[in-house]
N, C-alpha and C positions, 0 to 999 in steps of 0.2 A: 688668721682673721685680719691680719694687715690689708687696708686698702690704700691706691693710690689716690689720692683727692683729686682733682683736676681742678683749678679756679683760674683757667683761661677762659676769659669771656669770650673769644672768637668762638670756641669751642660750638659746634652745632646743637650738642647735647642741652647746653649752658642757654644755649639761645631760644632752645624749644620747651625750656620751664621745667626740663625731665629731672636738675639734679639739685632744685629749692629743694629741701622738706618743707617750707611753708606753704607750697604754689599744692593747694587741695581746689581748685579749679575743676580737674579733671576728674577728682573724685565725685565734687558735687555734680556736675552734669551726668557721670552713670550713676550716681545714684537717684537723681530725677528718672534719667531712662529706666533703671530699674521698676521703680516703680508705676510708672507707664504699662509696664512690661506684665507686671503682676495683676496690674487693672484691666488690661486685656483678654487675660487668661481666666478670668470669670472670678476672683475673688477681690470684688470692689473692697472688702471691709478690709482685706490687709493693704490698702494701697492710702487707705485712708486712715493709715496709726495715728499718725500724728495730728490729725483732726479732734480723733480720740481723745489722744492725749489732751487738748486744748479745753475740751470737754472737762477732764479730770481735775485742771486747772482750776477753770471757773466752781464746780462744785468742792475744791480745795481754799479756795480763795490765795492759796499761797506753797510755795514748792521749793523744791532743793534745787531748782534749777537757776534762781536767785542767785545762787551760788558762784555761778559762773559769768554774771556780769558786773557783780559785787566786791570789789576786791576785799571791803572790810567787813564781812560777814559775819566776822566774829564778834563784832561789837550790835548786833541787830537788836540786842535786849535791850541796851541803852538809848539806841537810836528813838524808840518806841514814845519813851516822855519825852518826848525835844518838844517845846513846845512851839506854836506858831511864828514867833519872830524868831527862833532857832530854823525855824525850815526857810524862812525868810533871808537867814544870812547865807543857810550852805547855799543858796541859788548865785549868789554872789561868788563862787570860782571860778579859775581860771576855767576850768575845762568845765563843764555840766554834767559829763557823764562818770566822774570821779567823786565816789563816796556817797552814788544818790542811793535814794529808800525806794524801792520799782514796787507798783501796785502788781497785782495777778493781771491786770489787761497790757499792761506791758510786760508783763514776761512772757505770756501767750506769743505776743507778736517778736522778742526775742526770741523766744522758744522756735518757728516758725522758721528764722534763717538758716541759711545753706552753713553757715561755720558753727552754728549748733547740731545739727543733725547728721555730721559726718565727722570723723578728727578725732573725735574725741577717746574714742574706745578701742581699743585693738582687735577687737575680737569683730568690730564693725569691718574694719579697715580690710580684714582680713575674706570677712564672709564678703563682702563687696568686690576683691583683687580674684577669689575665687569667680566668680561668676563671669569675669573678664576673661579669664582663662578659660573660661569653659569655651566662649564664641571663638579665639583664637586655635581651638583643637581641630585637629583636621579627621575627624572623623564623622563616621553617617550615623551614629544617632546622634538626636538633638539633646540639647541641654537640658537637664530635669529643671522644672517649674521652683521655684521658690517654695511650694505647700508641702513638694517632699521632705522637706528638713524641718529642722524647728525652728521655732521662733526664736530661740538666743542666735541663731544664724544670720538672721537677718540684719541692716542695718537699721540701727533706731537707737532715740534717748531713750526710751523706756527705762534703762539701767540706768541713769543717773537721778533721779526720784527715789528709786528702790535697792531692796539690800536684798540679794538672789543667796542661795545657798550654794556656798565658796566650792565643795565638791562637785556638785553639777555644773556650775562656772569651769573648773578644769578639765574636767570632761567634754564641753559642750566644746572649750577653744583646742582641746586636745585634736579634736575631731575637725573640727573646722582648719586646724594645722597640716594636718594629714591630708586632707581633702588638698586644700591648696596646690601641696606639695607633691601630690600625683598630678594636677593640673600641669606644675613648672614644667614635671620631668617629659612629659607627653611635647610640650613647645619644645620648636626650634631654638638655640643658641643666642642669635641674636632679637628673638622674641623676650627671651627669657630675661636675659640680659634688662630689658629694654622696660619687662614689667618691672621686674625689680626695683629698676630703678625711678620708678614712678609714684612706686609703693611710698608712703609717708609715715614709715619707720625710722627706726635707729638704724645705722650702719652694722650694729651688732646685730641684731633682728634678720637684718635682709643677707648678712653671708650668714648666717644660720641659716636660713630659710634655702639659699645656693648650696651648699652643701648638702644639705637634705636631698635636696635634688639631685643633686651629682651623685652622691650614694646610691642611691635607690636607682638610678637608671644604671651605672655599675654593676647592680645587684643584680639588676634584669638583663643584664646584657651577660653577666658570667653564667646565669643559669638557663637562659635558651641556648642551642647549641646555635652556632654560626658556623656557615660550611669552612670550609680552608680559606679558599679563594677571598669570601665577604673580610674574614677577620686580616689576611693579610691586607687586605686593602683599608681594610680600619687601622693597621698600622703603618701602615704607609702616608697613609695620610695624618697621622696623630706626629709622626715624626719630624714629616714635610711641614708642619705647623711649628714645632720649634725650632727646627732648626732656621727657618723664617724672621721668628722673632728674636731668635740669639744673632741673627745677620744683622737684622734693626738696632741691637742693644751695641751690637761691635761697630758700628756706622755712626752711630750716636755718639760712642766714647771717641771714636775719631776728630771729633770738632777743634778746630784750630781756638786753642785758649781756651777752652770749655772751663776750667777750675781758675787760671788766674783773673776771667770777668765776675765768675761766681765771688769772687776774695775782693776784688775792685767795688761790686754793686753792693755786695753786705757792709764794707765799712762805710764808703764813700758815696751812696747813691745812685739814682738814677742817671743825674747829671755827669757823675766824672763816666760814667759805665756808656753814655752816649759817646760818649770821644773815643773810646775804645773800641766800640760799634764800627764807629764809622772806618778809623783805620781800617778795621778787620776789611772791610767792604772796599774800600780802594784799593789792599792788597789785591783781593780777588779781579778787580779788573785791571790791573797790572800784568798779573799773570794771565791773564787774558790777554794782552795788546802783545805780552812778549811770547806765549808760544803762535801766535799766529804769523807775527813777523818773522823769528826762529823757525821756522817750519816752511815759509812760503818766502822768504828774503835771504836771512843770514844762512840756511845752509845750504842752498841751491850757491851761493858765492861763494861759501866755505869751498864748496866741492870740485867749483871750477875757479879759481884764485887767477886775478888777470896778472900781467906779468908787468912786475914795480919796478921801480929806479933799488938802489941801494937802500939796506935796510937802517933806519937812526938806531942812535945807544938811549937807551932806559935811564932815564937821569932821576924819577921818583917824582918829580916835580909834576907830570903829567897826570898822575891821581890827582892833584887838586885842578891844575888849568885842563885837562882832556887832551893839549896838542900835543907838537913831535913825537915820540912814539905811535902813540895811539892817531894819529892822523892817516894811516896808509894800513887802518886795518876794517874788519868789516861792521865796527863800530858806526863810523859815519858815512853819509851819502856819497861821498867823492870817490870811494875803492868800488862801487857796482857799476859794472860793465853795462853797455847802449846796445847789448848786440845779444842775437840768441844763444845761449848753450847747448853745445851740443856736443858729440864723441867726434872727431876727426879719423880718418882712413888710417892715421898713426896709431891709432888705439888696439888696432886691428894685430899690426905687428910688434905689440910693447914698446908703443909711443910713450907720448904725457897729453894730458888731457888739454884739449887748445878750443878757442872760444872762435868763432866764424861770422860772418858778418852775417845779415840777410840775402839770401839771395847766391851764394858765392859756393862754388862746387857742389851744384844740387843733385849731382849725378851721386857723388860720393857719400855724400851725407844722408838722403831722403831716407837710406833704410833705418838710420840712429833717430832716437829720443831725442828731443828740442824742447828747449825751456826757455820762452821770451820775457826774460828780463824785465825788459821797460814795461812789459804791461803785466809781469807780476808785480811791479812796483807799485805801480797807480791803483790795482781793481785793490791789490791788500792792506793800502792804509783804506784808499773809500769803505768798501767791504767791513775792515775795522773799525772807522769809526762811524760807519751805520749801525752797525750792529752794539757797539756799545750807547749810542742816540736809544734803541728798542728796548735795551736792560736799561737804561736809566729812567725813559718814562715807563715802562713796568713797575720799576720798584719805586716810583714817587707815587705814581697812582695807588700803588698796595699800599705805600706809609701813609698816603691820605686816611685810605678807608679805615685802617688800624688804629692811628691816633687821636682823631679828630671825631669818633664814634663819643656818645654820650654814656659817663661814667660818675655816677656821682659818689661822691666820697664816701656818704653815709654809707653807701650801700657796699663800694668798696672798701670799707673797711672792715665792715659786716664778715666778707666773704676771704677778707684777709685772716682776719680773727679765727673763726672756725672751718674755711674752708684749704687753707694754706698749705698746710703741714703735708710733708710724706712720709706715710705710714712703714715705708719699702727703706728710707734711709736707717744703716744701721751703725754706720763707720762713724765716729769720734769725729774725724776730721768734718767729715762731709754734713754731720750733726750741726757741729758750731761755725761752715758757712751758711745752712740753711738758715740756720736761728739768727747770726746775726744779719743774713739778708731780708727777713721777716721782717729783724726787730728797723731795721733802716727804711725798710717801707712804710711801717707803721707808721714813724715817727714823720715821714713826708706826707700819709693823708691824714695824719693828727694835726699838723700844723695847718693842712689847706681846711680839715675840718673848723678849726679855732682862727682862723684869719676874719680879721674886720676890717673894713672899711671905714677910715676915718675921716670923718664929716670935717674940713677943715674950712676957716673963715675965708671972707673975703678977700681980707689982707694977707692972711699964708698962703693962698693962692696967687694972689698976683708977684708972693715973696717969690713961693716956690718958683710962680713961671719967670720971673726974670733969672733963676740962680741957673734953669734949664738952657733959656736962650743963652747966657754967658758960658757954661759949658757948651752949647754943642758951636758958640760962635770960636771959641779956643779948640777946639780938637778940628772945622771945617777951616781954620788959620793955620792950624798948625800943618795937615795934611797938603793943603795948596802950597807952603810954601816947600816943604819939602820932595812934592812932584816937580814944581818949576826948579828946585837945586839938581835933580836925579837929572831932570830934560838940561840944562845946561853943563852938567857934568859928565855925560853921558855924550853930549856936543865935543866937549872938549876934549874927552878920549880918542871921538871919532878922529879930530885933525893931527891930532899926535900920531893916530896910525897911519895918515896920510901921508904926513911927514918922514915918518920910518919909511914906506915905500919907497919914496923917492932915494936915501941916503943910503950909505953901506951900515949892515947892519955891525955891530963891534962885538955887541954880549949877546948871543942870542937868550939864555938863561934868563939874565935881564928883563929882555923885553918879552920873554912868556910870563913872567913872572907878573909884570905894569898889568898884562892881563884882567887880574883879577882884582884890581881897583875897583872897576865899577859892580863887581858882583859884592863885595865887601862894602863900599859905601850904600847899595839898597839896602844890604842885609842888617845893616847898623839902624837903617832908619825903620826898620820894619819890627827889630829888636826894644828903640827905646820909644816909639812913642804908641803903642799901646801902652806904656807905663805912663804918659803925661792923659791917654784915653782912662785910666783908673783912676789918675787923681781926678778928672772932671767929675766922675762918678760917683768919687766920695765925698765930692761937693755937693752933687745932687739928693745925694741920701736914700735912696728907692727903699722902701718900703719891702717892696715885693723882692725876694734874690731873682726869682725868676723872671722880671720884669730890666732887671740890671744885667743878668746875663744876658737878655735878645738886644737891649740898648749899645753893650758893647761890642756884640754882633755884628750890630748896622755903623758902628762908627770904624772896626776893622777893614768889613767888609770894604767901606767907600776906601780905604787906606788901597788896599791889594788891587782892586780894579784900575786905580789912578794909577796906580807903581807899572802894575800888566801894560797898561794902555801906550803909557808915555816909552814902554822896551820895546813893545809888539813897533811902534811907530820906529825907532832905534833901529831896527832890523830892517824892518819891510820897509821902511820910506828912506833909507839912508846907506843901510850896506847893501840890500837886494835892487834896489832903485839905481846905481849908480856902483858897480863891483868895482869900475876901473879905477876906483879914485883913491881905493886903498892896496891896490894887486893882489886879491888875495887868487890862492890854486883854484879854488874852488868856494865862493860863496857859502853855497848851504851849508858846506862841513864847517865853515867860521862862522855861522849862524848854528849849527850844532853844537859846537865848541861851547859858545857862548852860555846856550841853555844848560849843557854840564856844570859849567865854572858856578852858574846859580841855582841851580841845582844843590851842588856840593857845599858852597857856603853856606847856603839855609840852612843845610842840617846840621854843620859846626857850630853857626850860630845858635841854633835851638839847644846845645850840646850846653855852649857855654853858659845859655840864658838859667838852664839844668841845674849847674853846678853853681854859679854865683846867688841866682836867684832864689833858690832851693835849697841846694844845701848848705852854703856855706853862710847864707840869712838865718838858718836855724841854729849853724852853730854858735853863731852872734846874738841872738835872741835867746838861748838857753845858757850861755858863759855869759859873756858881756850884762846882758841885761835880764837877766837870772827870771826870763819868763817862760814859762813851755808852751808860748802861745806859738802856732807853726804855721807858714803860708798855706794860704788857701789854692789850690788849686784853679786856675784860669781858663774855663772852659773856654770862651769865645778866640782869643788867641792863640791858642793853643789849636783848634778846628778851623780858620783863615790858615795857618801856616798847611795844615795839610790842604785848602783847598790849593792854597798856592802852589806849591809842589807839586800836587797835582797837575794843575793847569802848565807848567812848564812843563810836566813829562807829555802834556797832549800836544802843545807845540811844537815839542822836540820829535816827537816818531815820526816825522815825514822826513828830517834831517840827521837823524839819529836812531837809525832803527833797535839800538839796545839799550836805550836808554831808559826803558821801563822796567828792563833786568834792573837797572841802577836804583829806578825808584824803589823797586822789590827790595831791595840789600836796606836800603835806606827804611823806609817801613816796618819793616825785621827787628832790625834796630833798636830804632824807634822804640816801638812794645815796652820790647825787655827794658830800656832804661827807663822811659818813663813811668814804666809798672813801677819798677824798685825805687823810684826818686820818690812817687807819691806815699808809697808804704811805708818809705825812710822818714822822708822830709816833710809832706802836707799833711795836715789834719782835715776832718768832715766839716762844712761849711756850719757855723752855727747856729744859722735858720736852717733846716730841710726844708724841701722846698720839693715838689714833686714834678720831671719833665715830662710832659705825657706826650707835646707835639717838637723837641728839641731833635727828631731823628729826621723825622720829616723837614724840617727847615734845614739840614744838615744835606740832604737829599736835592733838596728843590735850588738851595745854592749852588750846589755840586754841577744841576744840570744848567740850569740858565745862566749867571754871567760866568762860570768856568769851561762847559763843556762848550757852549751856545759860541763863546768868545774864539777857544780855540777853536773850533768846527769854521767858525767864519775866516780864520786867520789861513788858516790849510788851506781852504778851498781859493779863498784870494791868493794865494802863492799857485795853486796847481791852476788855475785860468786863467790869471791876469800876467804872472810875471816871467821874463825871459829867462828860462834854466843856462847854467856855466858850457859854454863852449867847449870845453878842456875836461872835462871829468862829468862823472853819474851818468845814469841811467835814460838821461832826457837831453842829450849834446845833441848840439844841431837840429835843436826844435822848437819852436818858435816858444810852446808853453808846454806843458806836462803836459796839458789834455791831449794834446794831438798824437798821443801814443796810442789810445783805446780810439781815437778816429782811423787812426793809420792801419790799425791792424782791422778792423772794420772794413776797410775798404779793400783789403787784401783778400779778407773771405769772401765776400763779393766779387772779388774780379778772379777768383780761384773757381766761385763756384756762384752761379746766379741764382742758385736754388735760396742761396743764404741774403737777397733782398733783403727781406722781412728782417732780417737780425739788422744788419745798416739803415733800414730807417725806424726801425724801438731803438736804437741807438740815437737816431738823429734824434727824434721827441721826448726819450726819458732822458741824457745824460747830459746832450751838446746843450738843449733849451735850460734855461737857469729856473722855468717854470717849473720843471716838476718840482725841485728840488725844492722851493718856496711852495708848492702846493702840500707835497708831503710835512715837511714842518708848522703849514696850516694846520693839517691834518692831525697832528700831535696833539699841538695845541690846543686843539678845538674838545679832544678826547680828552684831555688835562681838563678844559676848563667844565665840560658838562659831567665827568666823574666827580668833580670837588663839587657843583649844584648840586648832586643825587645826593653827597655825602652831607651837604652842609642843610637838604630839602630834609633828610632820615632825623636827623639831629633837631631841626626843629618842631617835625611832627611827636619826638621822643619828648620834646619836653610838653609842648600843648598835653601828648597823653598824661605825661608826670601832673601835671596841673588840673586835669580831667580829674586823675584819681583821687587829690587831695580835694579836690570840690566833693569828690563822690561822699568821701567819710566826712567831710561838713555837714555837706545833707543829710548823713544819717543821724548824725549827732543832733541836729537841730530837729529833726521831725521826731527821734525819739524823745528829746526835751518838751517837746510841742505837746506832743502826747500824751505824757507822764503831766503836765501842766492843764490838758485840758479835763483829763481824770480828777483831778482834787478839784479840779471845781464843781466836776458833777458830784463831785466826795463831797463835798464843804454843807450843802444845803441839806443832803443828808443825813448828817451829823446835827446840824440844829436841830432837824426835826426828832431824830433821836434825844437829843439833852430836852429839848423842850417836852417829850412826850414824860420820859424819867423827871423831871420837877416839877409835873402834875399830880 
């Protein structure tokens, strides 16, 4: 009897009203058709009960049907001597239609409505779901009329007025049971399904009702005989179906972290469970950039290895800076070869594999495989980071539609409450993360349900807004002054490497090591002043948590973009601008280099922020100062470090093609320690506070200033600037781009049939238009999908607002009503007392 609940509102079902039991909508319009149905068929007097009934009313003067709009029913004896200024007061409640006294002409016209006349009876509900079934059977006789059965069959209040004999009652639903349940078994699977679930029953009711059916077609099915052939293919296909679904349940338990988010969201919320999302999501497009690179870059070089000077000694030192060792492997841009790959005529008689220019013994070579280099270099990052440009506005447009849908609390909690649960969990463990990821949910739309808005004066407003302005003028001081130290510190690295250039070098160790200075003084300033970004905030005081999360956000955010801006400038305006002025072998791989070293310090430093910040705060707050009060976890800092990260590993693939392996390692990491630091060291925030749009803003950051930045940064190095003479894939060419021109024009002059490919080349790749059309073109999709979602959302609430006008107006015209009755009451009543005192 276990069912699975489903309370995904995306859910189609959820969307189409099928899985309320309140939503009797669709009851009452078949049951209007029904009756339509019956007035056609030549018996106007049953189509017309309830007019009847209305009849019975009035020559009753008063009915059990009272009953059902009265909540205090019980007390109707007393009501009876209230006398006039007692009727006088109850019209003075809050509500009018709570605790009123309804004459017979208002309860006719209650009587009368669609939530009276259907709902209420099972044996209606049933005789009604039957007649649905009948239109749905695919057979050629028609439906029997409604006058073949009885009257308990039909749907009506008649039964709530009257008291039937209880034997004939279980008889009549016994039969109306049965009936049905030949109808189920006759439907199709997803017919069946589909009534069921429309049905405005108990859960218990409708798999009883499933089963019946399952039965009984079982039943029919073992006792016709079915040839060989039918019944093997009945099992062939009953098998093909679970094993189907057992593929789906083993694909499912596969999800990377499936049980440590479940453990995150139940203690810790929505919020910390979004930081963990999102990692999850940059790993996957990690492993993205790296097997496409690995696949189309690093092993085509692996396979053919150009031939190097002597090999350096492994000193250890190179895990934190990236050079000597790792400088002359297929790590960085400088080790790929400018020329095509290919097998030499040595191969032939157990040569070694040797790499050939273009052009150069084409008698020898034409019948071997050739792999060009320089323009697998170029199409595999574009190609790569096109295609990750199409996944990112994909999934910001899908988090648009998802979060930013209208949800209101009331109703979400509604469906939290009894719609939540999985009926199918049976494990202890899995028990108590359901429960307490319920109970964590609850307690975030309890709070947004109990949230007020404080009406504050004049004067705490203009308190508040100066406390605001002096916070964000100290964190836009603090930030400026610490870009202009990185840009002059970062100046002064530069000339110190000038100056090594020039000199003999004495320690090399030494001066790999000065290195990592400047990756070390950003990562210090990126470490302590989101802590002076908290203290403004606690000046501030927000009200809202969720309100103070997106605040620190936007003061992060501006931190990493200044930090990005003022290194991307470091690089491209100073070492790529100008190689000669420091000698290096090869530019891009010391612009690789560099990405590594910060790269690698980020994540030390998030390491140590770990451990001082975290834990060893808590050992100090629980001995020292004997509180078990425990840091809160830091969502917005904490999500800027990974866009940052980020954003270095997209600057880095065009200099560094395995560097996204690194971010991968890095990420991995990541996880596990911060899983166990939060579970160790933090406690739940103690406002909950619910994020419904913190994925989407997580997404929409991701792609405009991180991806948007580095996308502009690549593309300005592969067009505008002079590649290293001496090393990679692009020597002796004036820019990268002129690789996919050059081999362009090679097909062309090979074959003229391939025109057309050299000029879609010249208008889609060499013109900067398209590429600014196409990004139009995103954009344009970005901004009229958020109109449609943000157009749904305010027609959702006008309707919200439509509905509650609707029950005002009822309430008020049935008040009106009930009002204009006693006064036709009132003179009657005189004339009565004045006739009895004659």
């Amino acid at each position: 009897m276990a069912r699975n609940v489903n309370f995904d509102l995306t859910h189609p079902l959820v969307e189409a009203g099928l899985e309320s039991p309140i939503d009797e909508e669709g009851v009452h319009d078949s049951f209007s058709q029904l009756i339509a149905e019956q007035s056609q068929n030549g018996e106007p007097s049953e189509a017309f009960e309830l007019q009847q009934l209305q009849r019975d009313l009035d020559e009753e003067g008063r009915d059990d049907v009272g009953h059902l709009s009265s909540p205090e029913h019980d007390f109707r004896g007393s009501r009876q001597v209230r006398s006039d200024v007692e009727w006088e007061d109850d019209e003075t409640q809050t509500d009018p239609l709570i605790g009123e006294r309804w004459s017979s002409a208002t309860m006719k016209v209650l009587s009368s409505m669609p939530s009276r006349t259907i709902g209420r009876s099972r044996g209606a509900i049933i005789s009604q779901y039957y007649n649905r079934t009948m239109q749905l059977r695919r057979r050629r006789q028609s439906r029997p009329a409604i006058r073949d059965f009885s009257r308990s069959a039909r749907p009506s209040i008649r039964g709530y007025g009257m008291e039937a004999d209880s034997t004939d009652a279980e008889g009549t639903e016994a039969s109306k049971r049965e009936r049905l349940v030949n109808n189920l078994q006759n439907l199709s699977v997803s017919d069946r399904v589909r009534m069921l679930r429309a049905m405005p029953l108990s859960v218990a009711e409708k798999s009883e009702l499933r089963m019946l059916a399952l039965q009984k077609e079982k039943r029919t099915l073992s006792s016709s005989k079915l040839p060989c052939c039918s019944r093997l293919k009945y099992y062939i296909i009953i098998a093909a179906r679970h094993s189907w679904y057992s593929w789906l349940s083993f694909l499912h338990s596969l999800q990377l972290w499936q049980v440590a988010l479940k453990r995150v969201s139940g203690r810790f919320g929505t919020g910390v469970l979004s930081y963990f999302l999102f990692l999850k999501t940059l790993l996957f497009f990690n492993v993205f950039l790296f097997l496409v690179t690995g696949a189309f870059l690093v092993l085509p070089q692996a396979v053919h290895p150009p031939v190097l000077p002597a090999e350096r000694n492994f000193s250890g030192l190179e895990l934190l800076t990236g050079a000597g060792y790792f400088s002359d492997t297929v790590m960085y841009y400088g080790y790929y070869c400018n020329y095509t790959l290919r097998k030499s005529c040595s191969d032939d008689v157990g040569g070694q594999n040797a790499s050939l220019s273009n052009g150069t013994r084409l008698d020898c070579v034409s019948k071997h495989h050739s792999y060009n280099m320089p323009l697998a270099y170029f199409f595999t990052i574009g190609v790569a980071f096109f295609i990750t440009c199409i996944i990112l506005v994909y999934s910001m447009s899908k988090s648009f539609g998802q979060s930013f849908r209208i949800d209101n609390s009331h109703s979400m909690l509604a469906i939290k409450v009894f719609c939540s649960w999985d009926f199918k969990v049976i494990k202890k463990t899995s028990v108590r993360l359901m429960s307490e990821n319920i109970g964590t949910q609850l307690k975030e739309l309890l709070a947004e349900v109990n949230h007020k808005n404080v009406k504050n004066t004049a004067c705490q407003k203009l308190w508040r807004l100066m406390v605001h302005g002096l916070a964000w003028t100290i964190c836009i001081t603090s930030t400026a002054a610490s870009v202009s130290a990185i840009y002059y510190f970062s100046n002064h690295m530069h000339k110190k490497l000038e100056q090594r250039s020039h000199s003999a070098v004495k320690n090399p160790l030494l001066n790999e090591a000065s290195l990592l200075a400047l990756p070390v003084v950003v990562s210090l300033i990126n470490l302590l002043l989101p802590a002076l970004f908290n203290l403004a905030a606690w000046m501030e005081d927000y009200e809202s948590p969720s309100v103070r999360t997106y605040v620190a956000i936007g003061r992060n955010l501006m931190l990493k973009v200044s930090v990005l801006g003022v290194l991307c400038y470091h690089w491209l305006g100073r070492v790529a601008a100008d190689p000669a002025s420091i000698k290096p072998k090869c530019w891009e791989s010391f612009v690789g280099q560099e990405l590594y070293r910060f790269l690698i310090m980020e994540f030390i430093f998030t390491l140590l922020d770990t451990l001082f910040g975290e834990f060893l705060w808590r050992l100090f707050s629980e001995r020292v100062l004997k509180r078990r009060r425990k840091p809160v976890f830091d969502i917005a800092r904490n999500v800027l470090e990974l866009i940052y990260g980020q954003t270095l590993a997209w600057l880095g693939v065009l200099f560094t093609p395995l560097l996204p392996a690194v971010q991968m390692i890095k990420l991995l990491l990541l996880f596990y320690i911060k899983k166990g630091s939060i579970m160790m060291n933090c406690q739940a925030p103690r406002k909950p506070y619910r994020v419904s749009q913190m994925t989407t803003i997580f997404i929409t950051l991701l792609c405009f200033p991180s991806f948007l930045g580095a996308s502009v940064c690549v593309t300005y190095t592969m067009w505008s600037i002079t590649p290293s003479s001496s090393c990679g894939p692009f020597r002796e060419l004036k820019t990268m781009f002129q690789a996919g021109k050059r081999w362009v024009e090679q097909l062309e002059k090979d074959n003229p049939n391939l025109s057309v490919l050299a000029r879609a080349h010249a208008y889609l790749v060499e013109n900067p238009l398209f590429l600014f059309l196409g990004a139009g073109i995103f954009l344009i999709v970005i901004y009229f999908h958020s109109q449609v979602v943000d157009g749904q959302r305010k027609i959702i609430n006008l309707l919200q607002e439509q509905i509650e006008n609707e029950g005002e107006d009822k309430k008020f015209l049935i008040t009106r009503l009930q009002s204009i009755h006693e006064q036709k009451k009132t003179p009657t009543r005189r004339l009565t007392s004045q006739d009895s005192g004659c």
